[in-house]
PyMOL Python script that loads the backbone (N, CA, C, O; Angstrom):
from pymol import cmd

cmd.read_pdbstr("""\
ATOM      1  N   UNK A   1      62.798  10.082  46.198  1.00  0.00           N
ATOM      2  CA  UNK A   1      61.904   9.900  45.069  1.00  0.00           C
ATOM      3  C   UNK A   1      60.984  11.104  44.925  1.00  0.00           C
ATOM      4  O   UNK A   1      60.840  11.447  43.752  1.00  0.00           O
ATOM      5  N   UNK A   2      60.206  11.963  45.987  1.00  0.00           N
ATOM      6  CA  UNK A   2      59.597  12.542  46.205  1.00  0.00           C
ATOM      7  C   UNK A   2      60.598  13.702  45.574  1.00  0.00           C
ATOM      8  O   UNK A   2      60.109  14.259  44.591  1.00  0.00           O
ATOM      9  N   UNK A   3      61.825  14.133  45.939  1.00  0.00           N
ATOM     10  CA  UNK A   3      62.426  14.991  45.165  1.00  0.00           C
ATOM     11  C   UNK A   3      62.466  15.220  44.038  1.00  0.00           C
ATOM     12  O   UNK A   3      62.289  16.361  43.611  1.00  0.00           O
ATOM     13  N   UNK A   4      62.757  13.990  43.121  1.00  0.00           N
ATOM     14  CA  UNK A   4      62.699  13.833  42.031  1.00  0.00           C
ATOM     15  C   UNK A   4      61.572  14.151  41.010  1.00  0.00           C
ATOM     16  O   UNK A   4      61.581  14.499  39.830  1.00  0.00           O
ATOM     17  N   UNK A   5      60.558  13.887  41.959  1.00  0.00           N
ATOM     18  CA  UNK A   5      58.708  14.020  41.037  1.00  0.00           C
ATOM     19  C   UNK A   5      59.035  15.383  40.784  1.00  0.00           C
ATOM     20  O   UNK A   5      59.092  15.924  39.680  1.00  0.00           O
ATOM     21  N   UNK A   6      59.239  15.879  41.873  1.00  0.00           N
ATOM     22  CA  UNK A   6      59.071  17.517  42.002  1.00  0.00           C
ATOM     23  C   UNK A   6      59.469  18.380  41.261  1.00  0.00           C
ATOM     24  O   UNK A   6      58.797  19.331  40.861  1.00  0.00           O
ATOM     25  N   UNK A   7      61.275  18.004  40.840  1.00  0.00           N
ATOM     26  CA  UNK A   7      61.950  18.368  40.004  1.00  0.00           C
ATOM     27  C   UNK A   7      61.461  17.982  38.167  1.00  0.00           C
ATOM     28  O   UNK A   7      61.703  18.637  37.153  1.00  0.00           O
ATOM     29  N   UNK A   8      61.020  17.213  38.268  1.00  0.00           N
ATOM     30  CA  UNK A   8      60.457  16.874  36.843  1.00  0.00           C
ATOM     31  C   UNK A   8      59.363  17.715  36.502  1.00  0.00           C
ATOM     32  O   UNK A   8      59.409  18.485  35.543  1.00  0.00           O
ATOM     33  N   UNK A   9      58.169  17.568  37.415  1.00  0.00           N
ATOM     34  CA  UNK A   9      57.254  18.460  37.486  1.00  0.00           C
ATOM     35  C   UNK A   9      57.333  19.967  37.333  1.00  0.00           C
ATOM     36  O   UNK A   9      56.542  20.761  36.824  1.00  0.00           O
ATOM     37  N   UNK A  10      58.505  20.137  37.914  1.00  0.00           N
ATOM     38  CA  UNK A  10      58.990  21.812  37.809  1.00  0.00           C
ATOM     39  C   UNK A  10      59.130  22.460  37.024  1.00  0.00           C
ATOM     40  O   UNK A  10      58.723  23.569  36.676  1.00  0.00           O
ATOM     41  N   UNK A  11      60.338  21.076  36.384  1.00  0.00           N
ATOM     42  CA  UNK A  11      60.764  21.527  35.306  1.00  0.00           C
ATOM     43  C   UNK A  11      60.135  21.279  34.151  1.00  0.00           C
ATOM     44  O   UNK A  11      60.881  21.621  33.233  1.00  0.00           O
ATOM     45  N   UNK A  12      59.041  20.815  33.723  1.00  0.00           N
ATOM     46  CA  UNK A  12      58.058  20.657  32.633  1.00  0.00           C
ATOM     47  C   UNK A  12      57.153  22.243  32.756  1.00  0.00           C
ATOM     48  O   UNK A  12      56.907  22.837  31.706  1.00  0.00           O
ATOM     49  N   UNK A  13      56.676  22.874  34.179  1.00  0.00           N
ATOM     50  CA  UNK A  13      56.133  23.866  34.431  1.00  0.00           C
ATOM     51  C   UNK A  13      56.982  25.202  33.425  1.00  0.00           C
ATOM     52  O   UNK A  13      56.533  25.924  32.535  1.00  0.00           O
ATOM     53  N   UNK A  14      58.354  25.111  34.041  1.00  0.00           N
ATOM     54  CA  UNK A  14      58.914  26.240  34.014  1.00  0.00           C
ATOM     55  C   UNK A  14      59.190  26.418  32.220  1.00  0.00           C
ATOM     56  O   UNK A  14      59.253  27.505  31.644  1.00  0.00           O
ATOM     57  N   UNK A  15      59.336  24.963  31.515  1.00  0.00           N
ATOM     58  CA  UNK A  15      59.463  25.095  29.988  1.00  0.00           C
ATOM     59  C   UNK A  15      58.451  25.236  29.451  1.00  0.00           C
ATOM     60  O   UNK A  15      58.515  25.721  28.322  1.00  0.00           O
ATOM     61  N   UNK A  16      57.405  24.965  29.877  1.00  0.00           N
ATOM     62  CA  UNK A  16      56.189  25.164  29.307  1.00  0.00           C
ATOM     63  C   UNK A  16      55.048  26.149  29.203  1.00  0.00           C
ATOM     64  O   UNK A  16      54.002  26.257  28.563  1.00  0.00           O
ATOM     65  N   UNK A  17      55.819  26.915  30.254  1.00  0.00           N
ATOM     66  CA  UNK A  17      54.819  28.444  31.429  1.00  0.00           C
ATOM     67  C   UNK A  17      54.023  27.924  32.381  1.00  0.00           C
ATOM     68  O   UNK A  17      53.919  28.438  33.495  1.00  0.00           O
ATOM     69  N   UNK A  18      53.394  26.856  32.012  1.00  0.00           N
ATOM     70  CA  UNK A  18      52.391  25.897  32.949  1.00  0.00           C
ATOM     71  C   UNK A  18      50.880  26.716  32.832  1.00  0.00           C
ATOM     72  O   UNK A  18      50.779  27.905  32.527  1.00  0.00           O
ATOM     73  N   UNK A  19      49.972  25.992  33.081  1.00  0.00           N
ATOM     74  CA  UNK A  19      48.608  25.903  32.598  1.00  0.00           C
ATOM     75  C   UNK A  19      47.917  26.879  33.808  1.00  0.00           C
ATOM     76  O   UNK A  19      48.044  26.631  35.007  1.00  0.00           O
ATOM     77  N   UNK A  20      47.347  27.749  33.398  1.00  0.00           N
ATOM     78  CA  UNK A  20      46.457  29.140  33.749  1.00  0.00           C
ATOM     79  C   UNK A  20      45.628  28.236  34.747  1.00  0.00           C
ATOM     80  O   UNK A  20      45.670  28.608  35.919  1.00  0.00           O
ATOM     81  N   UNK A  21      44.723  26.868  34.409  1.00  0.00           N
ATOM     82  CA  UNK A  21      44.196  25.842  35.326  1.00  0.00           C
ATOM     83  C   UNK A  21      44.365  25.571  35.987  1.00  0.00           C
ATOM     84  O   UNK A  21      43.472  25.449  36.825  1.00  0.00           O
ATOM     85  N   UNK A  22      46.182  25.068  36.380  1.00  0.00           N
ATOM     86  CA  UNK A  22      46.401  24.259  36.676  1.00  0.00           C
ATOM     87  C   UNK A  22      46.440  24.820  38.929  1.00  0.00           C
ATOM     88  O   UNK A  22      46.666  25.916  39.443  1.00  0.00           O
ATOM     89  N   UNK A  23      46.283  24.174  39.239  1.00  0.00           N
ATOM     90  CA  UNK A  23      46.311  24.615  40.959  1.00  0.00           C
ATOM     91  C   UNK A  23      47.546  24.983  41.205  1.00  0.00           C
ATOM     92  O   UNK A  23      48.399  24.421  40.518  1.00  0.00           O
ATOM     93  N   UNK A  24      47.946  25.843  42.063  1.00  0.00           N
ATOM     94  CA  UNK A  24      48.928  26.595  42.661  1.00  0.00           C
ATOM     95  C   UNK A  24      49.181  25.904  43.919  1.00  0.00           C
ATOM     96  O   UNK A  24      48.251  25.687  44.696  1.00  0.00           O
ATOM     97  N   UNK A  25      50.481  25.512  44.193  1.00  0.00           N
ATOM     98  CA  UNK A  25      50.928  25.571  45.601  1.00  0.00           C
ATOM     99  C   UNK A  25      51.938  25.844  45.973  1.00  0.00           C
ATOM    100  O   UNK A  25      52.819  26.024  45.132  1.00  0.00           O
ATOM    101  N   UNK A  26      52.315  26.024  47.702  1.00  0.00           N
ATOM    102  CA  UNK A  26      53.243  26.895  48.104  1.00  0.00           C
ATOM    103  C   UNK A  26      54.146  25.727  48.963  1.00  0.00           C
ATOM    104  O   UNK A  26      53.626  24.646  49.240  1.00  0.00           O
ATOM    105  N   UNK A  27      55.395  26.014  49.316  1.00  0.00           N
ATOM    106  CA  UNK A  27      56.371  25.341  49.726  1.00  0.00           C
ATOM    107  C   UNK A  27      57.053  26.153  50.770  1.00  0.00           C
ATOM    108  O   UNK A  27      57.798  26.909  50.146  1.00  0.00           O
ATOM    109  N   UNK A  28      57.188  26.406  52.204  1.00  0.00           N
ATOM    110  CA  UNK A  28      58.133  27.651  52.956  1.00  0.00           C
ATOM    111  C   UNK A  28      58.902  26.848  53.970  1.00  0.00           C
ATOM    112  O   UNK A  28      58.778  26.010  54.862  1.00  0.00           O
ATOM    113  N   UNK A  29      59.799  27.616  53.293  1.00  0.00           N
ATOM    114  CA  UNK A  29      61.063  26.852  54.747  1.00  0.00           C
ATOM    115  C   UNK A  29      62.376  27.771  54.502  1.00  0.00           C
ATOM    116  O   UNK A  29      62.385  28.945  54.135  1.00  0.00           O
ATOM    117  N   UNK A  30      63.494  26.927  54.803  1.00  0.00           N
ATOM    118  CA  UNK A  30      64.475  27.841  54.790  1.00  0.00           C
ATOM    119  C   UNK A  30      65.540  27.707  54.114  1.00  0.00           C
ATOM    120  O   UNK A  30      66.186  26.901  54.783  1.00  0.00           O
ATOM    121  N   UNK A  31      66.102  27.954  53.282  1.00  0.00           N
ATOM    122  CA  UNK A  31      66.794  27.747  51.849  1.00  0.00           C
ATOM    123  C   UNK A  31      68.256  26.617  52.499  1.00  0.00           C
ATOM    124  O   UNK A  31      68.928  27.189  53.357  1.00  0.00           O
ATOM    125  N   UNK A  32      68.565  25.661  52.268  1.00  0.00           N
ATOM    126  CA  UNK A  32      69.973  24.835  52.563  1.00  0.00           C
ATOM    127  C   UNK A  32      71.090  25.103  51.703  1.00  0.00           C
ATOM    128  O   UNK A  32      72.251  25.287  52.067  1.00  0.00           O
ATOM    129  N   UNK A  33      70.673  25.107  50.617  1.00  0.00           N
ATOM    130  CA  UNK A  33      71.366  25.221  49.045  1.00  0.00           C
ATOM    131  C   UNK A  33      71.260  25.527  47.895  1.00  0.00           C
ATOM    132  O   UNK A  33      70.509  24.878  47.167  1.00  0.00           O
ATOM    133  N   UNK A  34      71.887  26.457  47.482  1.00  0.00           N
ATOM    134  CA  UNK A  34      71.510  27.126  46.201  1.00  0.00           C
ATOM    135  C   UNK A  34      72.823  26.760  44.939  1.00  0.00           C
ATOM    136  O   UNK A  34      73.936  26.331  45.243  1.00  0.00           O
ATOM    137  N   UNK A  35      72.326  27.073  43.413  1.00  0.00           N
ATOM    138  CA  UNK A  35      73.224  26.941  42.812  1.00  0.00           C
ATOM    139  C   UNK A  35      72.451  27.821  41.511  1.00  0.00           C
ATOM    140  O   UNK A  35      71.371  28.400  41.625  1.00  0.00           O
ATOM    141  N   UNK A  36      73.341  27.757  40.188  1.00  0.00           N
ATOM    142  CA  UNK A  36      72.407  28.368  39.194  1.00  0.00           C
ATOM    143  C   UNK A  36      71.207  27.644  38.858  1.00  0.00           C
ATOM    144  O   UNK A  36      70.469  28.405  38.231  1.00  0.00           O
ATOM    145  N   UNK A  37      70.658  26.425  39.013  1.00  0.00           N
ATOM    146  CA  UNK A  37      70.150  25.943  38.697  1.00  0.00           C
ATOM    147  C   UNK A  37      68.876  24.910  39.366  1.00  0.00           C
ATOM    148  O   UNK A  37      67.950  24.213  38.951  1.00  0.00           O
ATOM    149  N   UNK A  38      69.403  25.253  40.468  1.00  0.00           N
ATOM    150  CA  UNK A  38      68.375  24.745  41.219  1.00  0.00           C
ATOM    151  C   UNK A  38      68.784  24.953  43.189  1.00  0.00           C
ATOM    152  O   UNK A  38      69.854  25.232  43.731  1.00  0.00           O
ATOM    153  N   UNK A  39      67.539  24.698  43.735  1.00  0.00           N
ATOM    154  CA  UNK A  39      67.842  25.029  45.600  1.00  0.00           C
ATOM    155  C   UNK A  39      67.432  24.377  46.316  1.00  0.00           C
ATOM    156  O   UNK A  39      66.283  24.321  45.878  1.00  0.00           O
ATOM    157  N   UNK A  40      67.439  23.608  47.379  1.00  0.00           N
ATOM    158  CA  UNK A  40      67.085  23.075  48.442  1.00  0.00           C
ATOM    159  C   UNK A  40      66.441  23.999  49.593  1.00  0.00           C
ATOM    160  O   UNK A  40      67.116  24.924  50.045  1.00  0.00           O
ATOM    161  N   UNK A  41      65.044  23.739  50.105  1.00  0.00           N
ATOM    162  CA  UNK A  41      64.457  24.046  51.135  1.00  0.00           C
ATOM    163  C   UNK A  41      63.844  23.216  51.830  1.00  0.00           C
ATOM    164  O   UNK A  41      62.990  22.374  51.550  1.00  0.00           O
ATOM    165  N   UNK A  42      64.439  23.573  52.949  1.00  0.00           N
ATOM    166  CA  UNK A  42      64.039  22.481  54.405  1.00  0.00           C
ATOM    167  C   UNK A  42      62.886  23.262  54.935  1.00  0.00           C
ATOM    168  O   UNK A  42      62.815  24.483  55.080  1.00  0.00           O
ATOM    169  N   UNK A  43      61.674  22.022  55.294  1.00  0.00           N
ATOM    170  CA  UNK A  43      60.371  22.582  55.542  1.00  0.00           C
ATOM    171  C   UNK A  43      60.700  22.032  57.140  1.00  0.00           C
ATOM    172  O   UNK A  43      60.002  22.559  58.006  1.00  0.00           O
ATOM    173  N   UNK A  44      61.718  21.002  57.600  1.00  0.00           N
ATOM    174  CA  UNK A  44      61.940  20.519  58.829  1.00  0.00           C
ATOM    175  C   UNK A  44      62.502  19.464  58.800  1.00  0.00           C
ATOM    176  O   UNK A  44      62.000  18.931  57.810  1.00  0.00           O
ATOM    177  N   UNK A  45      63.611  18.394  59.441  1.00  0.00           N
ATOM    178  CA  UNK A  45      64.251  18.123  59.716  1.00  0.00           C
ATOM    179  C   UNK A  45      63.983  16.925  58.683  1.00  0.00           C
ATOM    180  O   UNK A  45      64.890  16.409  58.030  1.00  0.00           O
ATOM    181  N   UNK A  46      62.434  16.482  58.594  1.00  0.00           N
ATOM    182  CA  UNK A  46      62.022  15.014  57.673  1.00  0.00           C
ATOM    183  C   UNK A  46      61.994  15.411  56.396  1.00  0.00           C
ATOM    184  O   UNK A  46      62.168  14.543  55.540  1.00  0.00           O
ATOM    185  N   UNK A  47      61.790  16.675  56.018  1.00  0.00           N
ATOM    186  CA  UNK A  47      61.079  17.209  55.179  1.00  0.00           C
ATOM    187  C   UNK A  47      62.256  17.937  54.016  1.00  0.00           C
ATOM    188  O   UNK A  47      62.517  19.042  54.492  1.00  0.00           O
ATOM    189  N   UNK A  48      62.747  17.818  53.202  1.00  0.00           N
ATOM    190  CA  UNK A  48      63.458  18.761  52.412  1.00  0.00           C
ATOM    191  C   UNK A  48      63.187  18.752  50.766  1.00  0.00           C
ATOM    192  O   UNK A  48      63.638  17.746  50.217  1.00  0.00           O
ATOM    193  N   UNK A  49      62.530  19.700  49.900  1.00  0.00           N
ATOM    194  CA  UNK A  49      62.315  19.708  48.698  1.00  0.00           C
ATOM    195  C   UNK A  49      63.601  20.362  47.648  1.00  0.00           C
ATOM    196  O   UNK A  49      64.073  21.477  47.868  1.00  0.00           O
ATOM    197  N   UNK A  50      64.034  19.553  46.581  1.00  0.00           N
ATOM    198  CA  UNK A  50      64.872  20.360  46.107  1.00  0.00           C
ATOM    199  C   UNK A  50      64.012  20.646  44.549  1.00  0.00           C
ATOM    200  O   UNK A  50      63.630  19.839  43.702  1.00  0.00           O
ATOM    201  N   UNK A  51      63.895  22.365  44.618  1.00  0.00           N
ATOM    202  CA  UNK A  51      63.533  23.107  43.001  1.00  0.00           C
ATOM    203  C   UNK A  51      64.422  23.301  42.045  1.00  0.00           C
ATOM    204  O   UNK A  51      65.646  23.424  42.080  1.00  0.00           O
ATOM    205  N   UNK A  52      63.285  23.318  40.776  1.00  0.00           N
ATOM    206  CA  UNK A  52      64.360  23.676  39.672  1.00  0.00           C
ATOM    207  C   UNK A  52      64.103  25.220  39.519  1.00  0.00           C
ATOM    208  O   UNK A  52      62.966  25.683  39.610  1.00  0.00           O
ATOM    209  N   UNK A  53      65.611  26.271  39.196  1.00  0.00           N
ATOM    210  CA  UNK A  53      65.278  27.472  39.528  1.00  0.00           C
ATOM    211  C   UNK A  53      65.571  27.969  38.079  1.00  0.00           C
ATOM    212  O   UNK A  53      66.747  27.924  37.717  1.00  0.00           O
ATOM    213  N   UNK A  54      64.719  28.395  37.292  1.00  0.00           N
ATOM    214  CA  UNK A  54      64.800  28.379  35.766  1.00  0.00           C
ATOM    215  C   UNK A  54      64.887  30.203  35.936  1.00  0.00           C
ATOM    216  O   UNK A  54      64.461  30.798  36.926  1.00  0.00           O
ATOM    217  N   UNK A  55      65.584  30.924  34.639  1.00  0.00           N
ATOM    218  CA  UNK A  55      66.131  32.092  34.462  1.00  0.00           C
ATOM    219  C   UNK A  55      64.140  32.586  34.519  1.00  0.00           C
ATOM    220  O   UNK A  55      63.841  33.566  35.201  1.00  0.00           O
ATOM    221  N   UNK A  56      63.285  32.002  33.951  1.00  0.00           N
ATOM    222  CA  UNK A  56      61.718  32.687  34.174  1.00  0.00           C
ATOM    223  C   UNK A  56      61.506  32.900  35.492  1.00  0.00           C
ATOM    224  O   UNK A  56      60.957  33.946  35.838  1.00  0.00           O
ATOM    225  N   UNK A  57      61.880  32.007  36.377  1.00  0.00           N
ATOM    226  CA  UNK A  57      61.055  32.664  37.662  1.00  0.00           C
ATOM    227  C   UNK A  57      61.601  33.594  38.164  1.00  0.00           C
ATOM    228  O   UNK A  57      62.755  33.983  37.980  1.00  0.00           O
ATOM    229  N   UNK A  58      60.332  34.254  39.229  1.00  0.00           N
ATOM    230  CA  UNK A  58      60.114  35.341  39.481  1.00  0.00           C
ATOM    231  C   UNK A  58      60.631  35.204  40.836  1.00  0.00           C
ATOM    232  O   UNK A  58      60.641  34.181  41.522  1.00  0.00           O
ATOM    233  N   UNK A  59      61.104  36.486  41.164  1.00  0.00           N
ATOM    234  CA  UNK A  59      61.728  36.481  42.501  1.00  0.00           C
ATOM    235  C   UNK A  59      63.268  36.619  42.656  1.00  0.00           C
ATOM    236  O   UNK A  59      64.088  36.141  41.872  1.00  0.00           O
ATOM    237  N   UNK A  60      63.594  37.452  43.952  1.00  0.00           N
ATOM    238  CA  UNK A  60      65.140  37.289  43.762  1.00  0.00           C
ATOM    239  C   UNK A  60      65.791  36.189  43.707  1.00  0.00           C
ATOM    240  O   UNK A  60      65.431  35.135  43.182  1.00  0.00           O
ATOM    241  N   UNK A  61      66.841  36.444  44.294  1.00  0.00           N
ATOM    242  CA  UNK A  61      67.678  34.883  44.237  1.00  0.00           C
ATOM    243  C   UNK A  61      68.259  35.160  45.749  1.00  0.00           C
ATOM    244  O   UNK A  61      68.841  36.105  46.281  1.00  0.00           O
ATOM    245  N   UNK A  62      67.782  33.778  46.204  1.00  0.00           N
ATOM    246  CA  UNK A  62      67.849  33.186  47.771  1.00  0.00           C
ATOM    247  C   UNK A  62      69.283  32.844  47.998  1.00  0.00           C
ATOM    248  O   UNK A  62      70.132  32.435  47.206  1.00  0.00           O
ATOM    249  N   UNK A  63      69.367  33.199  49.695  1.00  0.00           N
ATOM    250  CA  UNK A  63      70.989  33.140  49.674  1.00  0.00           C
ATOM    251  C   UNK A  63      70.602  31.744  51.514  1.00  0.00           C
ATOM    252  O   UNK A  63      69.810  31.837  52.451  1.00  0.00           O
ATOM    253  N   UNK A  64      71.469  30.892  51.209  1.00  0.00           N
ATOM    254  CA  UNK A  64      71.179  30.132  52.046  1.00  0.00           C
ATOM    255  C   UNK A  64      71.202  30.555  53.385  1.00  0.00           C
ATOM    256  O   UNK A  64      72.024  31.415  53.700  1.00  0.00           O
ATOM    257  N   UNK A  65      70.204  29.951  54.481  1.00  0.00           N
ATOM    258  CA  UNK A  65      69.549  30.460  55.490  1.00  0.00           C
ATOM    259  C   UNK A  65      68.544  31.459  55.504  1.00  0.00           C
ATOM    260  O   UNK A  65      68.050  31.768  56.589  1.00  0.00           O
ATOM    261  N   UNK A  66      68.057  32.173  54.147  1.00  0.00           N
ATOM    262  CA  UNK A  66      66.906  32.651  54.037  1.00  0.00           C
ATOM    263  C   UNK A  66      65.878  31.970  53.843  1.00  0.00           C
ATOM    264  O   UNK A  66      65.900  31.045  53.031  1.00  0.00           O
ATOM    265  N   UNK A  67      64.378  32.399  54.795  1.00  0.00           N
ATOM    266  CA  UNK A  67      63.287  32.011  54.687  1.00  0.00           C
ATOM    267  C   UNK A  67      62.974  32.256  53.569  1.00  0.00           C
ATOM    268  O   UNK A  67      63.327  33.341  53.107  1.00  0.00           O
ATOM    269  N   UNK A  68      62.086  31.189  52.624  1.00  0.00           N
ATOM    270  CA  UNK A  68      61.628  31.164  51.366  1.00  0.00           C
ATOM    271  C   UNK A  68      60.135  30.656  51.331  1.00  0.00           C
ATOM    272  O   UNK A  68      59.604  29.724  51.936  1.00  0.00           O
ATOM    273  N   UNK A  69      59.698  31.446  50.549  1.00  0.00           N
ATOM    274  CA  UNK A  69      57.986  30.389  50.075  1.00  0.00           C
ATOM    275  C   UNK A  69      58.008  30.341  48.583  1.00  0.00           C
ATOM    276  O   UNK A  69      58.156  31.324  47.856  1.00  0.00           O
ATOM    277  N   UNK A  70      57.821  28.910  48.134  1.00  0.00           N
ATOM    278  CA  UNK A  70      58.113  28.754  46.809  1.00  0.00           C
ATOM    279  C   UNK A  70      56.748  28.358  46.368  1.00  0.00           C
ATOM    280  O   UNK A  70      56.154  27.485  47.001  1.00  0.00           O
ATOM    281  N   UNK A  71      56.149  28.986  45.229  1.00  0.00           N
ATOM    282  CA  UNK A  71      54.980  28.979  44.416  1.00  0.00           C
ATOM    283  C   UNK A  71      55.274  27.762  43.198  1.00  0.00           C
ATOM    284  O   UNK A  71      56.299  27.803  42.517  1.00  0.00           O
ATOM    285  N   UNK A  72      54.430  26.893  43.064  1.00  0.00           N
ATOM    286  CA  UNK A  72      54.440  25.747  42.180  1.00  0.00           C
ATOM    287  C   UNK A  72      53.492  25.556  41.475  1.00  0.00           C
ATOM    288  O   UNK A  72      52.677  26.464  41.637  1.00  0.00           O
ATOM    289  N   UNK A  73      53.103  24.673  40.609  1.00  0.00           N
ATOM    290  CA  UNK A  73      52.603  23.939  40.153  1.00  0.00           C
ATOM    291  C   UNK A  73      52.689  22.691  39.913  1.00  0.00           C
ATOM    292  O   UNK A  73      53.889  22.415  39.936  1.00  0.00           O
ATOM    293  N   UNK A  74      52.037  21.722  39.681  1.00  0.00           N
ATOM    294  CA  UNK A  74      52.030  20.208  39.595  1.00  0.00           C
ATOM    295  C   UNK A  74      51.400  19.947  38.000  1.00  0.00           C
ATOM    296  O   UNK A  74      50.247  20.258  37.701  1.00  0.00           O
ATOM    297  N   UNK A  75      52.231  19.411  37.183  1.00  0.00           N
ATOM    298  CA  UNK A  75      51.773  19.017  36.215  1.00  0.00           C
ATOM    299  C   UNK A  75      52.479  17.459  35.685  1.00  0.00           C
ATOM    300  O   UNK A  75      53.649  17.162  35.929  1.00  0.00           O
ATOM    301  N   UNK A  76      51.750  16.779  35.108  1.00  0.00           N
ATOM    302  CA  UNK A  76      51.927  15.304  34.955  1.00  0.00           C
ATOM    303  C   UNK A  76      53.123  15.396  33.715  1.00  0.00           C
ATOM    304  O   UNK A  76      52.864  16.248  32.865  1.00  0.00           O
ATOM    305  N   UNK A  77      54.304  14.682  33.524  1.00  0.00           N
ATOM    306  CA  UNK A  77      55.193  14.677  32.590  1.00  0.00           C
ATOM    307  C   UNK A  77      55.231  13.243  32.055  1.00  0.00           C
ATOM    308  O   UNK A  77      56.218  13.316  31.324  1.00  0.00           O
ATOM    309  N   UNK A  78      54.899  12.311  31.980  1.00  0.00           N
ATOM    310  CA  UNK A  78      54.164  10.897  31.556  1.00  0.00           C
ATOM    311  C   UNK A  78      53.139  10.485  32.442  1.00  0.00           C
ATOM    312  O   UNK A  78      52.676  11.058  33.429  1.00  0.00           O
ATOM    313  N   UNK A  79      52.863   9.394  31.922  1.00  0.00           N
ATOM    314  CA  UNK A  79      51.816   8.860  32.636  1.00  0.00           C
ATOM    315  C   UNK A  79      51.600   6.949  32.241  1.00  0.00           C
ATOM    316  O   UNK A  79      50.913   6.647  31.265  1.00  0.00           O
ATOM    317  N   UNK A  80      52.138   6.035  32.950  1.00  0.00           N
ATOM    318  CA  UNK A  80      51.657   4.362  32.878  1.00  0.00           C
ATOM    319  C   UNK A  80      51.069   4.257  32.958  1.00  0.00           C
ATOM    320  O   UNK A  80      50.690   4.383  34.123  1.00  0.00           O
ATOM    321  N   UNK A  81      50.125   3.908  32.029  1.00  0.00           N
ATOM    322  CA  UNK A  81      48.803   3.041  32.308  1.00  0.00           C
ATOM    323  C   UNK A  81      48.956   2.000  32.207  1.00  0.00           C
ATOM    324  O   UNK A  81      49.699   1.550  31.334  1.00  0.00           O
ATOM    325  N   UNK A  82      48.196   1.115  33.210  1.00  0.00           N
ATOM    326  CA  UNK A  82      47.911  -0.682  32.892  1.00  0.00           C
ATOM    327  C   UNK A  82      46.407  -0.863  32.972  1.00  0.00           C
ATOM    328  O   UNK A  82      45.721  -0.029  33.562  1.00  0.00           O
ATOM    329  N   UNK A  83      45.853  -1.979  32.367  1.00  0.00           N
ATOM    330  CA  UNK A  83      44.387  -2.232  32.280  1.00  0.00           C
ATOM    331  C   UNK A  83      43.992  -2.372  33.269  1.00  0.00           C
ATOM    332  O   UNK A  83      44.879  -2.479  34.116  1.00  0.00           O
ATOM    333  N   UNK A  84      42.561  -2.459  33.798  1.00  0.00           N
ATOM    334  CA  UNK A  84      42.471  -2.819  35.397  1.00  0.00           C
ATOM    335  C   UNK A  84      42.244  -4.131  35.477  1.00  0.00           C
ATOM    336  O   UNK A  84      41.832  -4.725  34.481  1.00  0.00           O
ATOM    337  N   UNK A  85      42.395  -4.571  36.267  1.00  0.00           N
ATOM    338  CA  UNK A  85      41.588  -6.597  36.433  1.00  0.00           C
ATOM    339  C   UNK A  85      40.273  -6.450  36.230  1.00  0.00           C
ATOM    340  O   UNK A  85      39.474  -5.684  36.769  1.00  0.00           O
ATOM    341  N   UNK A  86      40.100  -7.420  35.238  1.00  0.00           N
ATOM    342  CA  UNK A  86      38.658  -7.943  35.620  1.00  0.00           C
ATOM    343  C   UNK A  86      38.169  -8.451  36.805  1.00  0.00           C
ATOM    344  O   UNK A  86      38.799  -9.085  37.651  1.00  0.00           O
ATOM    345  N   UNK A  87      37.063  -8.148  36.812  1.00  0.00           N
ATOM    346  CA  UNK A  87      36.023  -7.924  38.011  1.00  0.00           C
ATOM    347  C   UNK A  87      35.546  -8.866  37.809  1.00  0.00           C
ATOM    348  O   UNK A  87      34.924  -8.997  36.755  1.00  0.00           O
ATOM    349  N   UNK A  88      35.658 -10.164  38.950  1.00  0.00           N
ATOM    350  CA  UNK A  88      34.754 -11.106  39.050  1.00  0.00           C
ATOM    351  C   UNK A  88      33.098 -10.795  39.458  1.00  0.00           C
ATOM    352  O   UNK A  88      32.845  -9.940  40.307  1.00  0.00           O
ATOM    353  N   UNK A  89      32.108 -11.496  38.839  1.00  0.00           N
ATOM    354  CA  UNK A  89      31.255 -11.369  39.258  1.00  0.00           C
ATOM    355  C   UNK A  89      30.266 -12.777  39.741  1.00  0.00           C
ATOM    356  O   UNK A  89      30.449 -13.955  39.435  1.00  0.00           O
ATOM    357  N   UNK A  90      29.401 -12.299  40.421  1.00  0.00           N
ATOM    358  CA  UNK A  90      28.880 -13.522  41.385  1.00  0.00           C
ATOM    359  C   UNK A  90      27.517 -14.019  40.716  1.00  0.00           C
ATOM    360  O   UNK A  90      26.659 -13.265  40.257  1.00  0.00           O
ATOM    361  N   UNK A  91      27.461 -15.440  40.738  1.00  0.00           N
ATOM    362  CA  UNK A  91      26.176 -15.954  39.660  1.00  0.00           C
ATOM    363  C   UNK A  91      25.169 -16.663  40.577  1.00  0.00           C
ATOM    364  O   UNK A  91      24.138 -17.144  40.107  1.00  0.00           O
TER     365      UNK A  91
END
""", "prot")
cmd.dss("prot")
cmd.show_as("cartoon", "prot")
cmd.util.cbc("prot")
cmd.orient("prot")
């Protein structure tokens, strides 16, 4: 699931340029899998993120078993809202 956020998130970044605001973060491990379109990096054995690798980003192109640090952003691509409960109060 956690893959998935990521990839959505990415990929809203990478179509959009992503927001000058928005916080930066980094991802390093060691590349598992690559394709045109996206790569897998293992941060450790629990841990594996797969990116979307759009023709904009910057950087060469990773060949598996290379160490990688991947620069991100997080940006929201919907959002559910539900009302909150009312709050009982005490008389």
């Amino acid at each position: 699931m956690k893959q998935i956020l990521f990839i959505v998130v990415l990929m809203l970044v990478l179509v959009t340029g992503g927001d000058a605001a928005v916080k930066s973060y980094q991802f390093t491990g060691v590349v598992k899998a690559v394709d045109a379109a996206s790569m897998t990096v293992e941060k450790s054995a629990k841990e594996s993120w797969q990116f979307e690798v759009g023709k904009d980003t910057k950087g060469g192109t990773p060949k598996v078993g290379d160490r990688v640090t991947v620069y991100y952003k997080m940006v929201a691509t919907e959002i559910e809202s539900k009302p909150a409960a009312p709050t009982k109060t005490k008389k």
